[in-house]
C-alpha positions, 0 to 999 in steps of 0.5 A: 420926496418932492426933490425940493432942496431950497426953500427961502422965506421973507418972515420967521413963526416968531414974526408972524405968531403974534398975528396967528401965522406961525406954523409951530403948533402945526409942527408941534402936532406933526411931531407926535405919534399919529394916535396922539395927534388932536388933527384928524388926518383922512386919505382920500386917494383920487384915481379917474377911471380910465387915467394914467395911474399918478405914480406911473406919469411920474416914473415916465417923466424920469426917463425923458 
């Protein structure tokens, strides 16, 4: 959705597991379906009032 289509990174999961910085069980998670997941995913929408709906500034950036 974001367009990103490149991605370069310095350390793999494996390097950084033995120091807690691997995203594998993060992944892991991700993978299994929403009512057996342990993490607690919340949607909290933010809409100011009287702003410029998110989706709307966006569409409008694609036409210039």
């Amino acid at each position: 959705m974001a367009g990103i289509k490149e991605i370069a990174f310095a350390y793999s999961n494996e390097e950084g597991e033995p120091y807690g910085l691997s995203t594998a069980a993060i992944y892991a998670e991700l993978a299994k379906p929403l009512a057996q997941q342990a993490m607690k995913l919340v949607h909290l929408p933010v809409r100011p009032e009287g702003e410029t709906e998110l989706y709307e500034l966006w569409r409008a950036s694609l036409s210039t």
